[in-house]
C-alpha positions as CSV (number, residue, x, y, z in Angstrom):
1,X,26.6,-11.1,-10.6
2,X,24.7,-12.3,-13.5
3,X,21.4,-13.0,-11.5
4,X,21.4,-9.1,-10.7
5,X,21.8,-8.4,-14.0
6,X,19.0,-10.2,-14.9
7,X,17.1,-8.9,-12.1
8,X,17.7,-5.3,-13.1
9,X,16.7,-5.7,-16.5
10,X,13.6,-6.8,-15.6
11,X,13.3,-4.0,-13.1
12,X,14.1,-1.4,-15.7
13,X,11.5,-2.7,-18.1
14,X,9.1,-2.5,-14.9
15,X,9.7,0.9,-14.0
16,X,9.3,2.3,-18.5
17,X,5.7,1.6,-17.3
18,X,4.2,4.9,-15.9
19,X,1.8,2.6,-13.7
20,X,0.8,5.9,-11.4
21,X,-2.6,4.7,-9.8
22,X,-4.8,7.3,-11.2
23,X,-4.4,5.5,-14.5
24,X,-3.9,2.2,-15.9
25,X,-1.6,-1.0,-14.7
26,X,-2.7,-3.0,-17.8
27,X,0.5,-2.5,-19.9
28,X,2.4,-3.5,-17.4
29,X,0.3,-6.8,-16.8
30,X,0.5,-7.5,-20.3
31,X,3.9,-7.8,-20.4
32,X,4.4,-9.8,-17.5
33,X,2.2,-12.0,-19.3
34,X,4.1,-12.6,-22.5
35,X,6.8,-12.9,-19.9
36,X,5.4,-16.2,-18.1
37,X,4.1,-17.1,-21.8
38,X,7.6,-17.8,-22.7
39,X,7.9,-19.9,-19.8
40,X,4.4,-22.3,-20.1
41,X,3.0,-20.4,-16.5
42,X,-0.5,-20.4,-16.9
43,X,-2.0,-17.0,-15.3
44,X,-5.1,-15.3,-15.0
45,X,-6.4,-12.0,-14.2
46,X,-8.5,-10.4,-11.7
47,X,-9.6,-7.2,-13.4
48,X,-11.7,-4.1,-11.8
49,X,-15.2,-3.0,-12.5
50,X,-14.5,-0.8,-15.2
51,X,-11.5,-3.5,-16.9
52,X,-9.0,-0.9,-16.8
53,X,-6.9,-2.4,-14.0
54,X,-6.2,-5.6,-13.0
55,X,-4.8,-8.1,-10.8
56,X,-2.7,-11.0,-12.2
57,X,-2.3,-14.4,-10.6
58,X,0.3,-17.2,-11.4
59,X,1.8,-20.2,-10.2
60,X,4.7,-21.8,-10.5
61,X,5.3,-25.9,-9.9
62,X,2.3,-28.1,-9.1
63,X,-0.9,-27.4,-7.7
64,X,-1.0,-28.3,-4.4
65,X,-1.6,-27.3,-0.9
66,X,1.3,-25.4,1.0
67,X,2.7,-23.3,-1.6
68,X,4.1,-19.4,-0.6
69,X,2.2,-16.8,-2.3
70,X,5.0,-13.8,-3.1
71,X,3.0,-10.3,-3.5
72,X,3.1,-7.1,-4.5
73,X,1.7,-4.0,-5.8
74,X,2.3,-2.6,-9.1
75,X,1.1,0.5,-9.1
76,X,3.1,3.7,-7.9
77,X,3.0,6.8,-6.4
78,X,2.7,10.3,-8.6
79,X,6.0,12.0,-9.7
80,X,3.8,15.5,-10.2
81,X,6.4,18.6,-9.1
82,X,9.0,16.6,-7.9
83,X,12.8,17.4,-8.5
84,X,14.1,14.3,-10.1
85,X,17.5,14.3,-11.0
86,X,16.3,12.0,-14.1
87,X,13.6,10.1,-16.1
88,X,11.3,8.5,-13.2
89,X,10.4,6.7,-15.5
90,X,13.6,5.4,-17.0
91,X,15.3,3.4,-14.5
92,X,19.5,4.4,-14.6
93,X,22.4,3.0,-12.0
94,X,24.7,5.5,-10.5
95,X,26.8,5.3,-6.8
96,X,25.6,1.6,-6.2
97,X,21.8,2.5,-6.5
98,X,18.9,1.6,-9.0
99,X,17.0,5.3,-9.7
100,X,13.4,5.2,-11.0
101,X,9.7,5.3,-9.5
102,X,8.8,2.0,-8.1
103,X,12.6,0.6,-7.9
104,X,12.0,0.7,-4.3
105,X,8.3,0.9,-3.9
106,X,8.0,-1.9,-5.1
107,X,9.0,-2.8,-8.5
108,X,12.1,-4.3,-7.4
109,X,10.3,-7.4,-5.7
110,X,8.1,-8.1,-8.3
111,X,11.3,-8.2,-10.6
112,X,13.3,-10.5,-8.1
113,X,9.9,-12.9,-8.1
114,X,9.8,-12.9,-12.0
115,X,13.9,-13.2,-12.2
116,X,13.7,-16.1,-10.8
117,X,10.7,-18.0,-11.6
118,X,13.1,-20.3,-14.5
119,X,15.2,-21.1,-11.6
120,X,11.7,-22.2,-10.0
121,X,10.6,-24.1,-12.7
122,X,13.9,-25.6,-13.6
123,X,13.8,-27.0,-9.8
124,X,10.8,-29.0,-10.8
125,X,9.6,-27.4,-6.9
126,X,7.8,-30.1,-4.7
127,X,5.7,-26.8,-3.5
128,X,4.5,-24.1,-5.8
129,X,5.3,-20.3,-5.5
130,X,2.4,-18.4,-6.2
131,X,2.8,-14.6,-8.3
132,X,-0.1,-12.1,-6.7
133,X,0.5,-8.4,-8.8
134,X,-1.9,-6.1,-7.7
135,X,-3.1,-2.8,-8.7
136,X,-4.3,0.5,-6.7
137,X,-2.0,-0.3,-3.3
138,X,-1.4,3.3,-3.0
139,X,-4.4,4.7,-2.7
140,X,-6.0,2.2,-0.2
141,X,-5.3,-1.3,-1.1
142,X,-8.0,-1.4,-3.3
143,X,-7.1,-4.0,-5.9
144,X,-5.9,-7.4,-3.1
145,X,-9.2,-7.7,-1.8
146,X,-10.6,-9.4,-4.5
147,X,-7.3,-11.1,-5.7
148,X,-7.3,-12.5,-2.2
149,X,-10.6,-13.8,-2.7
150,X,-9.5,-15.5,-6.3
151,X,-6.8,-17.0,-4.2
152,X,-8.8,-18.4,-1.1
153,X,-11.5,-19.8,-4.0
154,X,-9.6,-20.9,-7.2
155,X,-5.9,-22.2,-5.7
156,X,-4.8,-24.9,-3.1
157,X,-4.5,-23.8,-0.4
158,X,-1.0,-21.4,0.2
159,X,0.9,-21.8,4.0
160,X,2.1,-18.3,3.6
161,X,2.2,-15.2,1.8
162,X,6.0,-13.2,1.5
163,X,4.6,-9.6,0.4
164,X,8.2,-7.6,-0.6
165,X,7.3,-4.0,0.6
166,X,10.2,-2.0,1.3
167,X,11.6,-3.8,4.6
168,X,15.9,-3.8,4.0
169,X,15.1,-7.5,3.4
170,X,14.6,-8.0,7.4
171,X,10.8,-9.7,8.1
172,X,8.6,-7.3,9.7
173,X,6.3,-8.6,11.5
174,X,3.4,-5.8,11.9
175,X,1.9,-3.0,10.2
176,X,-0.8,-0.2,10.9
177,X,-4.0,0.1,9.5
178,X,-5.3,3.2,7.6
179,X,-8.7,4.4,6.8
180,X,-9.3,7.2,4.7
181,X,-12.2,10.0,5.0
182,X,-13.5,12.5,2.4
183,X,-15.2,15.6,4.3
184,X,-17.3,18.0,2.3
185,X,-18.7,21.1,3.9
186,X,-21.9,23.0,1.9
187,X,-22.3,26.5,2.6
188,X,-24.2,29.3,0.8
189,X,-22.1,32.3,-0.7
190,X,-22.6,35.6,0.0
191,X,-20.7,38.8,0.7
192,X,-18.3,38.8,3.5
193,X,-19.7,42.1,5.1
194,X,-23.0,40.6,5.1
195,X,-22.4,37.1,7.5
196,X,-25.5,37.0,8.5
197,X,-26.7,36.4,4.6
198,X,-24.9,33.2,4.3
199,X,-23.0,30.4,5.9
200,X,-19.1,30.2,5.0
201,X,-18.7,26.8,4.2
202,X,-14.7,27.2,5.2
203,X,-15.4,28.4,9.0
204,X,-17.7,25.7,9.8
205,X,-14.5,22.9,8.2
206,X,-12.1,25.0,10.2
207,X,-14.2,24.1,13.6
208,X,-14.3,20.1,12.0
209,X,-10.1,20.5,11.2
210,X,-9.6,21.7,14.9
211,X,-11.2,19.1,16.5
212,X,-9.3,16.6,14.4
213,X,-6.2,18.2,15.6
214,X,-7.2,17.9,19.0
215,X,-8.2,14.4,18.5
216,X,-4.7,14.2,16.7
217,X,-2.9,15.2,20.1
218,X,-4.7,13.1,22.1
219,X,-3.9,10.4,20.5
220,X,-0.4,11.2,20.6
221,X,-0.7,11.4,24.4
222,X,-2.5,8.3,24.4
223,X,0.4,6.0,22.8
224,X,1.1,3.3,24.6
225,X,5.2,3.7,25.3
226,X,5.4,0.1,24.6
227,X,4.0,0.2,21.0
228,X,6.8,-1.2,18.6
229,X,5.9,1.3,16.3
230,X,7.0,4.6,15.4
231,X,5.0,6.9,15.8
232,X,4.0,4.3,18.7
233,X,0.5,5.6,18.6
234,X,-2.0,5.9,16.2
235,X,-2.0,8.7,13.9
236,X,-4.5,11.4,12.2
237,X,-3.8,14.0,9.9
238,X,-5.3,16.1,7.0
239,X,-3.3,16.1,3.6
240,X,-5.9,18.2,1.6
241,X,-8.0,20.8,1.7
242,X,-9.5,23.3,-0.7
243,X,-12.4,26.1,-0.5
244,X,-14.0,29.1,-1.1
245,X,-13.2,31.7,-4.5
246,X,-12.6,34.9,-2.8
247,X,-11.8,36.6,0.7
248,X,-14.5,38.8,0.2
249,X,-17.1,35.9,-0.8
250,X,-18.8,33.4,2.0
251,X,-17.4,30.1,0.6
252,X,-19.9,27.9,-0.9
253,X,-18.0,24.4,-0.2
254,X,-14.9,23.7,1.6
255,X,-13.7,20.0,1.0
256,X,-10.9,17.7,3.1
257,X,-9.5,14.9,3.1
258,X,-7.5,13.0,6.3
259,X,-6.4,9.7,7.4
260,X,-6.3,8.1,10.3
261,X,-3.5,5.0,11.0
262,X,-4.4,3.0,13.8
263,X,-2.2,0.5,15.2
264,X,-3.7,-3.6,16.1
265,X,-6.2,-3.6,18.5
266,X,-7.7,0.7,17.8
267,X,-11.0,0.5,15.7
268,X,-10.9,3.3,13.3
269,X,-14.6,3.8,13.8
270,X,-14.5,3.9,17.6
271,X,-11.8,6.3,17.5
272,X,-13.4,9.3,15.2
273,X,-17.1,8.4,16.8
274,X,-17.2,11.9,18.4
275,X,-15.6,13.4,15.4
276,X,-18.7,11.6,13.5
277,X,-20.8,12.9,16.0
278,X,-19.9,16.4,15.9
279,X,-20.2,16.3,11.9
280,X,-23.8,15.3,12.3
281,X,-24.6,18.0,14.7
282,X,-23.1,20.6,12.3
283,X,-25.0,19.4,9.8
284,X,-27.8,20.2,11.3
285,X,-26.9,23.6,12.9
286,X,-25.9,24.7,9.0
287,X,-29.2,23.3,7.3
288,X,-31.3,25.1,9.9
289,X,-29.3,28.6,8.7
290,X,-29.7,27.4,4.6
291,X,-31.1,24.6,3.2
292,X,-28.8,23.6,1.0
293,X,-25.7,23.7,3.8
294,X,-24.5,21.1,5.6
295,X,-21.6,18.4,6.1
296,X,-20.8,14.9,4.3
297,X,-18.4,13.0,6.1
298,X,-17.4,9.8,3.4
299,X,-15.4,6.8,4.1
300,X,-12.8,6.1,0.7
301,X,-10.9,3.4,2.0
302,X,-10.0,1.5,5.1
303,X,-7.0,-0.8,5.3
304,X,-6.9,-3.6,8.3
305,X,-3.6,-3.6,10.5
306,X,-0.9,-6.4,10.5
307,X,-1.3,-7.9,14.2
308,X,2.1,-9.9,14.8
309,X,1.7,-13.8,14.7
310,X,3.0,-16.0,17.6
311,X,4.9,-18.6,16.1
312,X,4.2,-17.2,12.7
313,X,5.1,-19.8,9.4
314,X,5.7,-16.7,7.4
315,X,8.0,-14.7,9.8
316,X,9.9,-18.5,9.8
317,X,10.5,-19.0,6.8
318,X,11.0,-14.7,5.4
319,X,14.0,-15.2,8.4
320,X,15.6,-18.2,7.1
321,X,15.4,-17.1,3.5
322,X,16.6,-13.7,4.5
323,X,18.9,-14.8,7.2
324,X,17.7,-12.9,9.5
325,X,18.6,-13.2,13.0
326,X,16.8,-9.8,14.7
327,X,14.7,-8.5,16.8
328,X,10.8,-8.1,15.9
329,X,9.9,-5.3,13.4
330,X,7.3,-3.8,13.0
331,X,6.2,-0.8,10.3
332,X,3.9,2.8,10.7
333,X,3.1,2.4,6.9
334,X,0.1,0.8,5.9
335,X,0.1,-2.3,3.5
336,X,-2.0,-5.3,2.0
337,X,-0.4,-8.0,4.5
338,X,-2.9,-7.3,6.9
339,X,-6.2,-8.0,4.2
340,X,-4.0,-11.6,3.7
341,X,-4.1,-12.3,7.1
342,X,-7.5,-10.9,7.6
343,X,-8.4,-13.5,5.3
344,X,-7.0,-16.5,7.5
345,X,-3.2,-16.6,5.8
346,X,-0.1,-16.5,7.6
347,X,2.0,-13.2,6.6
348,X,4.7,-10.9,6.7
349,X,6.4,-8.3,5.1
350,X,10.2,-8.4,3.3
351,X,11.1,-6.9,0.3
352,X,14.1,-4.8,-0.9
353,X,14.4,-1.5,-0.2
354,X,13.6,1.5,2.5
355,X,10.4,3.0,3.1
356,X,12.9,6.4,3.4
357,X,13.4,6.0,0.2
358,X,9.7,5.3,-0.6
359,X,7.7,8.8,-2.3
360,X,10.5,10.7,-2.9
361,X,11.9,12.2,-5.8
362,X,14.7,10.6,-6.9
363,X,13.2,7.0,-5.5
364,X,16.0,4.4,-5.3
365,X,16.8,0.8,-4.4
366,X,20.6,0.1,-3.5
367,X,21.9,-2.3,-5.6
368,X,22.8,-4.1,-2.6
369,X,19.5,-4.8,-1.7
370,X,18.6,-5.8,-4.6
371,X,21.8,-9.1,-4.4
372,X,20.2,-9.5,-1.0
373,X,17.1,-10.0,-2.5
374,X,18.4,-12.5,-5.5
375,X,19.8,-14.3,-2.5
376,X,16.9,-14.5,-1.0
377,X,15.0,-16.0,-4.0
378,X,17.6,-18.5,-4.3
379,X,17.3,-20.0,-1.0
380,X,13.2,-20.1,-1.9
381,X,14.0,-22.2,-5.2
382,X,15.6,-24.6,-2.6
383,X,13.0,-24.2,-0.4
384,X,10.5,-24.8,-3.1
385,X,12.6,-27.7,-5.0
386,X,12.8,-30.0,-1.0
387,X,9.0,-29.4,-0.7
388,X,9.2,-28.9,3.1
């Protein structure tokens, strides 16, 4: 179908930007730019600190109250030692499926929302559809924040906000939070024979890892069987950890890292206070032993959860769009529809694509999700154009 076809190129021309979050989204931005240029959108960017990222905002049709705000990240996930069958980076189409990093995480909604944005216009829409493209999603949902605030401050006020993260194109209705930790342990080197010379630095993380892992399985015991989620309960684990230069040399510093996903209702904070207070007492037992020792537990991100929304306008109107007729959904990963509600608006989560195929090497979309989606973005135009 032609629409796809448009749809894809624009997805293609999305993914040729190498928009990995430890660099720069700003080539990317730019050329979405030129792209509602050509169609008289007027935009605007929310840029970071350091102006080497940045949000973009646009809207399309009149401004006024009750619009849908369609969002999502454009940043993506490393590629580093993966085993891609091709060019991550150049999107091809084989066996009914769009290959590339970002098709399905989650490139291929912000290329449905730009596809059809002439339709939008064209509609002259009684409601306006608001663009929000933000940066830094994937390594804690750094960027929304403040694009939420521009939004709140600078636009009339939207009824709901469709962000397209990998769903199938069902709405989903909930989503766990995450909060992110940093621990750095401080020891003071010495030989291994002589223990009572220094302090290892990677025994006294070891003692910190274990009780996180005990934590961990409490938690686990803890779920409440009638969590929609899966895992039900909330979740903790460690993803890095380096240390030490020798086995025959105390380790000076051992450093980890760990997150913890907590679903509505679980404070992050509350759950890890004995963690934090065991940290403290550590650091105290190692400084006594060598002044320069001791344990830094830091906080890098924290993501709020998705709660599910009685009577959500959202959910309503990501169902009729979608046609979706199912049962409540909700998702384990953490995303930036809960810092939209947070922030007072009504939310949910559909986009194209399966979180299964979300990280991995050869990333995909099936093409089939992607005419879902075009369908879906042809029903908004309607939606947009009877101003309901």
């Amino acid at each position: 179908m032609p629409e796809l076809a448009s749809a894809a190129d624009i997805l293609r021309t999305l993914v040729g930007f190498d928009t990995t979050s430890r660099g720069s989204n700003l080539a990317l931005i730019a050329w979405v730019e030129a792209y509602l240029d050509g169609l008289s959108v007027p935009h605007r960017r929310v840029p970071n600190a350091e102006g080497t990222k940045s949000n973009l905002i646009a809207t399309l049709g009149p401004a006024v109250e009750g619009g849908v705000v369609l969002s999502g990240h454009t940043d993506v996930v490393p590629v580093d030692g993966q085993p891609w069958s091709s060019d991550p980076f150049d999107m091809v189409r084989r066996d009914g499926r769009l290959y590339g990093r970002g098709t399905c995480d989650m490139k291929g909604f912000i290329a449905l929302a730009l596809d059809a944005a002439p339709a939008i216009l064209a509609a002259q829409p009684k409601k306006p559809v608001h663009l929000a493209f933000s940066y830094d999603e994937e390594i804690g949902c750094l960027g929304a924040p403040a694009m939420i605030e521009s939004i709140r401050r600078e636009l009339p006020a939207p009824a709901l906000v469709i962000v397209g993260e990998p769903t199938n194109m069902e709405a989903v209705n909930g989503h766990k939070g995450i909060a992110t930790y940093q621990v750095t342990v401080n020891g003071r080197e010495a030989h291994s024979s002589q223990t009572q010379q220094g302090v290892s630095a990677n025994m006294a993380a070891i003692r910190l890892m274990a009780s996180l892992v005990a934590l961990s399985d409490k938690l686990e015991r803890e779920a409440d069987p009638a969590s929609p989620f899966t895992p039900k309960g909330a979740t903790l684990t460690v993803g890095v950890i380096h240390g030490g230069t020798a086995h025959n040399i105390l380790a000076r510093e051992c450093g980890f890292t760990f997150d913890l996903r907590c679903p509505p209702g679980l404070d992050p904070e509350e759950v890890l206070a004995s963690f934090f207070a065991e940290a403290r007492a550590l650091d105290g037992a190692l400084k006594a032993r060598a002044s320069e020792a001791g344990v830094q537990v830091e906080r890098q991100s924290s993501v709020p959860p998705f709660a599910p929304e009685p009577g959500g306008a959202a959910e309503h109107l990501a169902r009729r769009l979608a046609g979706d007729n199912g049962p409540p959904r909700a998702v384990s990963y953490a995303a930036e529809a809960g810092q939209f509600q947070r922030a007072g608006l009504s939310t949910v989560l559909c986009g194209p694509g399966s979180i299964l195929q979300a990280h991995q090497p050869d990333e995909f979309v099936e093409v089939s999700q992607m005419e879902r989606g075009v369908a879906f973005m042809r029903r908004l135009v309607e939606w947009a154009a009877a101003g309901e």
